[in-house]
C-alpha positions in Angstrom: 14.0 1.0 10.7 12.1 3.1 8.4 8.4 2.8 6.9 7.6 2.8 3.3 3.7 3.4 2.9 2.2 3.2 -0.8 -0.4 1.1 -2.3 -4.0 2.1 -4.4 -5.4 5.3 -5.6 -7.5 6.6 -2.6 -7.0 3.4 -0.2 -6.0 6.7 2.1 -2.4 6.7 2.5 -2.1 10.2 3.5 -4.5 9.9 5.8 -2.3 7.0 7.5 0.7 9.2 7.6 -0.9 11.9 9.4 -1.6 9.4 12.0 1.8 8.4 12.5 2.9 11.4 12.4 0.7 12.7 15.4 0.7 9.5 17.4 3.8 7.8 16.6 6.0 10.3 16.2 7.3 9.3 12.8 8.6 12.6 10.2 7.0 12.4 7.0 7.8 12.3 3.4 5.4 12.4 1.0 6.0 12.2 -2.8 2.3 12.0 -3.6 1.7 15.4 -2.7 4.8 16.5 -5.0 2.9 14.7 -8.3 0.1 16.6 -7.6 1.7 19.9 -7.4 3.6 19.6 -10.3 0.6 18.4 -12.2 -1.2 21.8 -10.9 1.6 24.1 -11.6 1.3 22.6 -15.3 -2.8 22.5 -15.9 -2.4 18.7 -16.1 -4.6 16.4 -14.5 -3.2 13.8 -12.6 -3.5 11.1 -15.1 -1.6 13.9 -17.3 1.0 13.9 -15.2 1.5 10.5 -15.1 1.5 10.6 -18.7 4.5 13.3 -18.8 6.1 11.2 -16.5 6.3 8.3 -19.0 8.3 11.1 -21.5 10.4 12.9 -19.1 11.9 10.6 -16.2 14.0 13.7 -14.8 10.7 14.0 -12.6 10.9 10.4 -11.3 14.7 10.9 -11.0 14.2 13.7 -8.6 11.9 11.9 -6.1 13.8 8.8 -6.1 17.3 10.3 -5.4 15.8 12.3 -2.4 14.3 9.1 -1.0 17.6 7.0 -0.7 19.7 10.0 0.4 17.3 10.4 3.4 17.2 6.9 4.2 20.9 6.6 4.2 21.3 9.7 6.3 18.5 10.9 8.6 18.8 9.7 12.2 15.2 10.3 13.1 11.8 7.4 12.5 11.2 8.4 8.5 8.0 8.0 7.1 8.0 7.7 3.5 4.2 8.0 1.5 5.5 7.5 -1.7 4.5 5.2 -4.6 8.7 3.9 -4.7 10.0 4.5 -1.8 9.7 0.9 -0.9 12.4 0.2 -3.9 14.7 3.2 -2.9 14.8 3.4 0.7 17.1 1.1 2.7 16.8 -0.3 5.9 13.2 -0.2 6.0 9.5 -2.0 6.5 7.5 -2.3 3.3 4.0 -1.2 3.2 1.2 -1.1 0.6 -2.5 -0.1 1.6 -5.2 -1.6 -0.7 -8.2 -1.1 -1.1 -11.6 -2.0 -3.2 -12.0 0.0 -6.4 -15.3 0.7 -6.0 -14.1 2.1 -2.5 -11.8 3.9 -3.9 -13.7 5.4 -6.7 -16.5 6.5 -4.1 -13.9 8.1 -1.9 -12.3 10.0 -4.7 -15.8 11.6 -5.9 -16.6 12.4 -2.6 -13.5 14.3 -1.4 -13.7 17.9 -2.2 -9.7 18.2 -1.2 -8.1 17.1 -4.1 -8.9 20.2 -6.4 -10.5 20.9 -9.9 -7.9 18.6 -11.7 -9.5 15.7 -10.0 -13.3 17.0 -10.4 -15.3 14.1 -11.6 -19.2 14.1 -12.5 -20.1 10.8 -11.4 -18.6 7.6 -9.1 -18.3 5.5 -12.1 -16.4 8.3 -14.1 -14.3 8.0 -11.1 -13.7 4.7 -10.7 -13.0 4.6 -14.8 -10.0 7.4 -14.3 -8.7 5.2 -10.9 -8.3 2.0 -13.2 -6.3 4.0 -16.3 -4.1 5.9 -13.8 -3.4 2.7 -12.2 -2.4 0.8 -15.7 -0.4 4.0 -16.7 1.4 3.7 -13.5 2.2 0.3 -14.0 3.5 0.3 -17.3 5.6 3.2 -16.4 7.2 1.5 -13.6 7.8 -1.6 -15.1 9.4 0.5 -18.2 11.9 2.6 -16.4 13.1 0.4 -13.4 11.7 -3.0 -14.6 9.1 -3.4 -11.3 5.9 -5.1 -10.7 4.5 -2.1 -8.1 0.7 -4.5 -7.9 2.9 -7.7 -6.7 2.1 -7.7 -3.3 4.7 -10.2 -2.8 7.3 -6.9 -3.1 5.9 -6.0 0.4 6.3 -6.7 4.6 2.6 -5.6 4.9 -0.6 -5.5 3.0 -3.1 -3.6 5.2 -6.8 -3.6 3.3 -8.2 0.2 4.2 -11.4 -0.2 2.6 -13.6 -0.9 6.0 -11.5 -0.6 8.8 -10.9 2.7 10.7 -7.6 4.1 9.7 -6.4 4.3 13.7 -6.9 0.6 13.8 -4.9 0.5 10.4 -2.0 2.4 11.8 -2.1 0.6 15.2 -2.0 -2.6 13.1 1.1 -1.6 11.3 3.4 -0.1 14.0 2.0 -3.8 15.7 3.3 -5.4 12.7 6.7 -3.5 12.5 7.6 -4.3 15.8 6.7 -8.4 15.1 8.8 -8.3 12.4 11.6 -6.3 14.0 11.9 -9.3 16.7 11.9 -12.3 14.3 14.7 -10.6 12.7 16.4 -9.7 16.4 15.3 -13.4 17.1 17.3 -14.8 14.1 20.5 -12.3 14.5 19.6 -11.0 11.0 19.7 -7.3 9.8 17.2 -5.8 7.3 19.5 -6.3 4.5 20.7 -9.7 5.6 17.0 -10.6 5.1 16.8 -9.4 2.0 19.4 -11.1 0.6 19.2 -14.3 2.2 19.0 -17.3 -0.2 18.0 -20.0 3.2 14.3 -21.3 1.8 13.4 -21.3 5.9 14.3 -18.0 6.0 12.5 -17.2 3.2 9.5 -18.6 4.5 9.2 -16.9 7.8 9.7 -13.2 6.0 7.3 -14.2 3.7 4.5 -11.0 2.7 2.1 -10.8 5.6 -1.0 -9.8 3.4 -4.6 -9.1 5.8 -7.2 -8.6 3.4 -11.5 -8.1 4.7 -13.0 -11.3 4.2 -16.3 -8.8 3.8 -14.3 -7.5 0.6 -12.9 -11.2 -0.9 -16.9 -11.8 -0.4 -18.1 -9.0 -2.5 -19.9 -7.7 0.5 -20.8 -3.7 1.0 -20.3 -3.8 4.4 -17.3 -5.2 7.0 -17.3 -7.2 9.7 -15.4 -5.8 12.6 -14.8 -6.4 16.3 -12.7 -3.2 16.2 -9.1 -4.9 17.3 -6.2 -6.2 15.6 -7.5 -9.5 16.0 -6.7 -11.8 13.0 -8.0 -14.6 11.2 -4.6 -17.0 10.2 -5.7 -18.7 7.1 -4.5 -20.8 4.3 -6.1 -18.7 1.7 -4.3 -17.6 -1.7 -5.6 -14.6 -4.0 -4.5 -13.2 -7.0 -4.8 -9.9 -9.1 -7.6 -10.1 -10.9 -9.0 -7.2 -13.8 -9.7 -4.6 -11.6 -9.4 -6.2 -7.9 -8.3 -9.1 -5.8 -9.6 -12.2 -6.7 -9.6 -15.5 -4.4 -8.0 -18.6 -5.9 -9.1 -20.8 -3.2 -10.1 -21.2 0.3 -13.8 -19.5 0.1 -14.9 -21.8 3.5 -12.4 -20.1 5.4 -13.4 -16.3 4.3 -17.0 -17.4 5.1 -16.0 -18.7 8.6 -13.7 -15.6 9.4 -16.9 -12.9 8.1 -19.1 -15.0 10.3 -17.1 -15.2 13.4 -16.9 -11.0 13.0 -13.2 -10.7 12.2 -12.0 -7.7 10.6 -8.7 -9.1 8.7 -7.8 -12.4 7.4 -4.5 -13.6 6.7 -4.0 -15.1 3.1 -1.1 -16.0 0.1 -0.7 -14.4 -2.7 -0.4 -15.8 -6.0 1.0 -13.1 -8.3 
């Protein structure tokens, strides 16, 4: 089975798939890295590009017809980091990285790799550009293939990057794949047996497993971690909210999970 990784602006996805690569062996394919050049070959910014992208779909044409000819034929582990890849590769686990805004904002302004189209004079300036390139992207995606890319519910995995060390992310996920590899092995289901299931029970058990930093949900600038894949099981629900994730209920059991030191809790989402 594959991996699909996407998920926010600067929650650190490459950074992930350079792991994977190294540790776990798995070849990468990396749209993200395509967007940017084509925006540099242009003079665009990124947020540009994007905007071009909403005109001319040949560009989003390319990248998706690459992703589901290499899923269909490559024999090796694949890697994709790529914002669709989740929707065009088959036979794969579903992953999306989140991350804080203000997180992501601070690690945006801060990282002198991503070249003079992504220069920015201040964090807030940052964090301004993240949110617009975030709405352009969704109204683009839900234009042209009809998809809700912020659902979280259209995912295996959440992982939440924005305190935890991203070799305790990646050991988390390959953890994760495997669990959810032998509950389908367990139920003498394939991939795309699961997918297409209409059993409620089954439904149920392959529903989103979403781990989210109670220090985050809190509002905190600092995470609690005991530096394991430990996790707080919870029945907490969140929603999107205006520029993050917002809880809907179960603040007690956020507050009990930040006390007791654990990095992750599990929660539901709401849409």
């Amino acid at each position: 089975m594959h991996i699909t990784l996407t998920g926010n602006l600067g929650s650190g996805k490459s950074t992930i798939a350079k792991i994977m690569a190294e540790k776990y062996g798995y070849e990468i394919y990396s749209t993200g890295k395509i967007q940017r050049e084509l925006a540099e070959e242009r003079g665009l910014t990124v947020l540009e590009m994007n905007k071009l992208m909403q005109q001319d779909h040949s560009f989003d044409n390319i990248i998706d017809e690459k992703v589901t000819q290499l899923s269909k034929e490559s024999q090796k582990d694949l890697f994709f980091d790529s914002r669709l890849a989740w929707h065009f590769a088959e036979n794969a686990f579903k992953v999306f990285l989140t991350v804080s805004i203000d997180e992501a904002a601070r690690r945006v302004y801060n990282d002198d790799k991503r070249g003079d189209v992504e220069k920015y004079s201040s964090q807030e300036e940052a964090k301004a550009n993240l949110i617009e390139r975030a709405h352009t992207e969704d109204v683009r995606y839900k234009e042209i293939y009809g998809l809700d890319y912020f659902n979280l519910n259209n995912y295996d995995l959440v992982l939440d990057s924005t305190f935890t060390k991203p070799e305790l992310l990646a050991e988390i996920l390959v953890s994760e794949k495997r669990r959810y590899e032998e509950t389908l092995s367990a139920k003498g289901l394939s991939n795309f047996d699961k997918n297409k299931t209409d059993d409620p029970d089954l439904k149920n058990m392959f529903l989103p497993r979403i781990l989210l930093a109670p220090a985050r949900l809190l509002g905190t600038s600092t995470g609690n971690t005991r530096d394991n894949d430990e996790i707080f099981d919870s029945t907490v629900v969140v929603k999107r909210g205006a520029e993050d994730i917002e809880v809907v209920s179960g603040l007690d059991q956020i507050d009990k999970a930040a006390r007791e030191g654990y990095e992750f809790i599990s929660v539901g989402y709401a849409g």
